[in-house]
N, C-alpha and C positions, 0 to 999 in steps of 0.2 A: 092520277099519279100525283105524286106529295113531291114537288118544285123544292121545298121550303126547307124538307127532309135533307136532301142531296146538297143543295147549296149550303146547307151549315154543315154537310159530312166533308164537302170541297174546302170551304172555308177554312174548318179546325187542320184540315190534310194540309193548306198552302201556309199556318201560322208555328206548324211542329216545328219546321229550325230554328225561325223566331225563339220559341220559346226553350228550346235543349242549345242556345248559342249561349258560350260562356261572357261574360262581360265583368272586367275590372271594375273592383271597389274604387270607390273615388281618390285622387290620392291630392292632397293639396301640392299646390308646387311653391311650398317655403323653404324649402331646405331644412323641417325639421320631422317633415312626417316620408316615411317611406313602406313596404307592403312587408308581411311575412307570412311564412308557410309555414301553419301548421299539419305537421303529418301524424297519421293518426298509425297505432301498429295496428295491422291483422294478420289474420290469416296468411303464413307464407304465399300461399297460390291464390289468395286473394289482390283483386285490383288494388294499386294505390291509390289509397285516400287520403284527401287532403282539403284545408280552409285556406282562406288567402283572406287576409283584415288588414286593413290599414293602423298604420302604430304611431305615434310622436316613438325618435329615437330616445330622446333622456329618456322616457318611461319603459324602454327594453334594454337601456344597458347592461351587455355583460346577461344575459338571459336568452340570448339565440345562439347558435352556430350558423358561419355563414361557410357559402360554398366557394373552392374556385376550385375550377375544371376544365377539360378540352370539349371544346361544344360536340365536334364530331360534326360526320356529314347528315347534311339537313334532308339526303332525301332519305337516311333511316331515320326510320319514326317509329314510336307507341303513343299510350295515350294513358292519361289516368283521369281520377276523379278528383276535380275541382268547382270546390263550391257546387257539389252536385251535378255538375255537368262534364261532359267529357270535354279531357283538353288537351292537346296534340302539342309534343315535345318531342325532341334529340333523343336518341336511342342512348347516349352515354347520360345524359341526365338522370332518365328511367333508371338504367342500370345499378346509380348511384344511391335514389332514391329507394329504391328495391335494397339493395344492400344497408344502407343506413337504416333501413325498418327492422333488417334479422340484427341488426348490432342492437337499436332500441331493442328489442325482443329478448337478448343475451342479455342487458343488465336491467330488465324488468320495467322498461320506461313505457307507460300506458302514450304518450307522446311528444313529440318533440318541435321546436318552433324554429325554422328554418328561412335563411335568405339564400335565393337562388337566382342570379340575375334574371336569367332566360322565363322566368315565372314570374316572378313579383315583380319584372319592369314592364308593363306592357309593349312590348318591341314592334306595336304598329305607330305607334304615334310618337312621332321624332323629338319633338318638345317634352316631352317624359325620357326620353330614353337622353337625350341631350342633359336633362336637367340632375338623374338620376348618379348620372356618369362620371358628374362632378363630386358628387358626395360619397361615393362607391369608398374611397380610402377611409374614410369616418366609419361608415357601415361594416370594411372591416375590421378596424380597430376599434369598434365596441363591440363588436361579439363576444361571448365568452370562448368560442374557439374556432378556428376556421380550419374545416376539415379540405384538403387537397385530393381530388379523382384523378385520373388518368385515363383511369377504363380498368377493364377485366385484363387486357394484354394479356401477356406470354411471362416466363420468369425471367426472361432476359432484359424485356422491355423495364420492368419491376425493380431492377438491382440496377441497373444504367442510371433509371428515374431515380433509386434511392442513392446512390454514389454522387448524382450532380449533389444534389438538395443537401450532401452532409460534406460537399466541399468544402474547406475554410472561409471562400468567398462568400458563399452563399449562408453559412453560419453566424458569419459575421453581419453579413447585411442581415438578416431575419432577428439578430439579437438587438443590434442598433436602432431599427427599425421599428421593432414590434414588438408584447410580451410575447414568449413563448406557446406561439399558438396552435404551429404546427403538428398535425397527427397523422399518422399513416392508419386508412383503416382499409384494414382487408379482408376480400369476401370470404 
């Protein structure tokens, strides 16, 4: 009997999660590099696919969309493809990300380079996510646009959402504040 055989089929069998485990690009912690998503379009019923690179900020000014969203509960989950490997996210992120591929898709964009906290911050390691946290206002005032999710909701949820957001208060603070960033994209 071949010992030698079995032990290197155990071996490669005990090293597959090793090697199918996603693991964050380096990201320096100067406060001028931070991560972005690229997403790629396919196939509607296709998995999402996507790169995750580390960037100096000067060198993507105004060349991302970044996101902000309701995380959603953490115990719905999907998963998509990053960096080749599968990577386990918020069911509303997916959603989001799903939907932003059929909008790339409607105006021809082969793909699009994306800031998504819950993705490019790696959220195990407190010292990134502490550090990241700080410069989050920079990151989204250089975007060239920061698209806003909710979710799929109801049309009631939708028109409530959309009636805060075009209050005078909130018009005001978002023109004071910021260029004109804000989009409603809907699925």
């Amino acid at each position: 009997m071949d010992l030698t055989h079995d032990s290197d089929a155990q071996a490669t069998h005990d090293m597959e999660p090793a090697i199918r485990r996603f693991s964050y690009p380096y990201l320096p912690n100067d406060g001028q590099h931070f991560r972005l998503l690229q997403l790629f379009q396919d196939d509607e019923e296709a998995s999402i696919r996507c790169e995750l690179f580390t960037a100096r900020r000067s060198d993507w000014k105004e060349q991302y969309f970044a996101m902000s969203y309701v995380w959603g509960s953490k115990d719905n989950k999907a998963e998509i493809i990053l960096n080749e490997r599968s990577f386990p996210l918020r069911r509303n992120l997916f959603d989001f990300l799903k939907a932003f591929r059929a909008y790339m898709m409607d105006c021809g964009l082969p793909w699009a380079i994306i800031w998504a906290d819950a993705i490019c911050i790696d959220q195990e390691t407190i010292d990134e996510k502490n550090h990241q946290v700080q410069v989050m206002s920079r990151i989204f005032h250089d975007a060239a646009c920061v698209f806003s999710w909710l979710g799929y909701g109801d049309a009631i949820l939708k028109e409530q959402s959309m009636a805060f957001v075009n209050t005078p208060w909130i018009r005001l603070t978002l023109s004071i504040t910021s260029p004109p960033f804000w989009k409603l994209l809907a699925p």
